[in-house]
N, C-alpha and C positions, 0 to 999 in steps of 0.2 A: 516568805515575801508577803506584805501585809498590804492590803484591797486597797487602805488609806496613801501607802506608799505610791503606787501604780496610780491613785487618783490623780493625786496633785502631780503626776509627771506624764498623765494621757498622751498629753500633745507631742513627748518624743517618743512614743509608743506608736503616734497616729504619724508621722515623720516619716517613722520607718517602712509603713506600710504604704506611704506613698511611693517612695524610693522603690519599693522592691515592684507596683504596677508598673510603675515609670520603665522600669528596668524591659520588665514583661512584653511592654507593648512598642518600646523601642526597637525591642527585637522580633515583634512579630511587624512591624511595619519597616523597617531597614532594610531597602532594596541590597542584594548582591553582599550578605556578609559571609564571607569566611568562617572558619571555624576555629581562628587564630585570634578574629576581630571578635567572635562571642566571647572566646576565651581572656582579652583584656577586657571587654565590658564587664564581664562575669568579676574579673580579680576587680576593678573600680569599684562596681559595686559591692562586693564584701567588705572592702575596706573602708567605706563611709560608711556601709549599714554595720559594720564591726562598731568600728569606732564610736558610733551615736550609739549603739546597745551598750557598750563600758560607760559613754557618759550617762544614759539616765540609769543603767543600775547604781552606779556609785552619788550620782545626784537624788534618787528615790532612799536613800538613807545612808546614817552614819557607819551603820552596821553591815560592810561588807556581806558579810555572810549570808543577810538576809536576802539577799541579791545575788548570791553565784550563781545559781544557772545563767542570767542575766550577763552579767559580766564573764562569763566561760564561754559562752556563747561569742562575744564579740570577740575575744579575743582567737578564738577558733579562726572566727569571717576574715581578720587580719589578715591573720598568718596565711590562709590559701588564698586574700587577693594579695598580697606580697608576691606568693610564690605563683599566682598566674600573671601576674605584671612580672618578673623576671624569668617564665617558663612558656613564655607563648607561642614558640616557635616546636612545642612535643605536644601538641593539643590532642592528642588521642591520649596519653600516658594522663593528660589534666581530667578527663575521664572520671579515672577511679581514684582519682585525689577527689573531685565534686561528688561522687558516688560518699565516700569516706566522711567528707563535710556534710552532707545530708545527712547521712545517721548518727553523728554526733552532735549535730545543730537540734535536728528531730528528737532527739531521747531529752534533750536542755530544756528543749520550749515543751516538752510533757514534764517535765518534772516542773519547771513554772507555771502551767496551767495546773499542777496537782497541787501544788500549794495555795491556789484560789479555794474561795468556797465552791460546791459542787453546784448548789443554788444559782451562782452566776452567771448570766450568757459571757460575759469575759472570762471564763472558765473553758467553755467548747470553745468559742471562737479561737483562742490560746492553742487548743489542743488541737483544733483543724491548722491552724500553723505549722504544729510541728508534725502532727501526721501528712504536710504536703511534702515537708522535709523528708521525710522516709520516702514519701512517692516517688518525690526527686530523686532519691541515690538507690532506690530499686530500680527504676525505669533506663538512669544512665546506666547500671551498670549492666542490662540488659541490652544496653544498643552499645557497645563499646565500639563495632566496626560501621558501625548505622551510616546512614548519608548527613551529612552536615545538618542540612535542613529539619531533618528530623530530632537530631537534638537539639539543635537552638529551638523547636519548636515545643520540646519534652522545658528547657530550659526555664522559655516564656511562660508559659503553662504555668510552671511551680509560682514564677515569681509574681505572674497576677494572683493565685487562690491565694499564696502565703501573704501575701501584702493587701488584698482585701479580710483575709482574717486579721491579722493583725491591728489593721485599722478600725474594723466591728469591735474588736476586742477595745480599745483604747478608746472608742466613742462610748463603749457600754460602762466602763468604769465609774464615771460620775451619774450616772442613772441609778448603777447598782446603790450608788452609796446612800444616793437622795431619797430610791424605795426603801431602805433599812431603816432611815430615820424613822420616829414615833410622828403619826400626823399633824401632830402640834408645834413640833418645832421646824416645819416645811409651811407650817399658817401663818398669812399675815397677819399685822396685828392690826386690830381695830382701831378704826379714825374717830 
């Protein structure tokens, strides 16, 4: 995945990581949720932040490939908000299906951060995303019998750290590219 790709597609990089605050803070401010009602918010939102991850990987270049993590990724997010929009009445068993989606979400966004340069803060901030992924499906799979409240709050957690990394990462992107340039072609030109 090429730094130039990611440039020119920041803003649905920065999309996403609104989406997944949004997510976060909805659910830390939502009086009185169940753990049926986290578990549709949760499938909702993998399925838009699915969906927008397939569209800007395959909108960031012609070349598929250069974008699977990218595109594996969303279609991962899909498929478990599919299956917690039609499973939300087993919300404990939705558990270790998000435990599951965290570590294969987490391993995706480390191999897209690995294919940044190492140089780049859109490189860590990438890789703080998907290390929150891993946090995420260690900690739920750690509370399986936990109190509601405590995983929607394990939940909210992931979704603000991952969604402000991801947003740093996608602001950092045209900076990264602007410092590469040679000083000269960043200079106005003389009146």
């Amino acid at each position: 995945m090429s730094l130039t790709a990611l440039v020119q597609n920041w803003w649905m990089m920065a999309i996403r990581g609104v989406l997944a605050v949004s997510l976060g803070v909805a659910l830390t401010v939502w009086p009185g949720l169940t753990l049926s009602n986290v578990v549709v918010f949760f499938g909702l939102y993998a399925i838009i932040d699915g969906a927008w991850s397939i569209a800007a990987g395959l909108r960031a270049t012609a070349r598929v490939l250069d974008t699977w993590p990218v595109v594996l990724e969303g279609a991962v997010s899909v498929v478990l908000g599919v299956t917690a929009i039609v499973w939300p009445f087993l919300p404990r068993g939705f558990i270790y299906l998000l435990a599951a989606w965290g570590v294969i979400t987490g391993v995706l966004e480390l191999t897209a951060a690995r294919r940044l340069p190492r140089t780049s803060r859109a490189h860590w901030l990438l890789a703080t995303a998907g290390l929150s992924s891993l946090f995420l499906a260690v900690v739920v799979a750690l509370l399986p019998h936990a109190d509601e409240h405590l995983i929607t709050r394990a939940i909210a957690v992931y979704a603000e750290i991952f969604g402000v990394g991801l947003f740093g990462a996608a602001l950092s992107f045209p900076q990264q590219v602007a410092s590469s340039l040679p000083s000269h072609a960043t200079a106005r030109p003389a009146r």
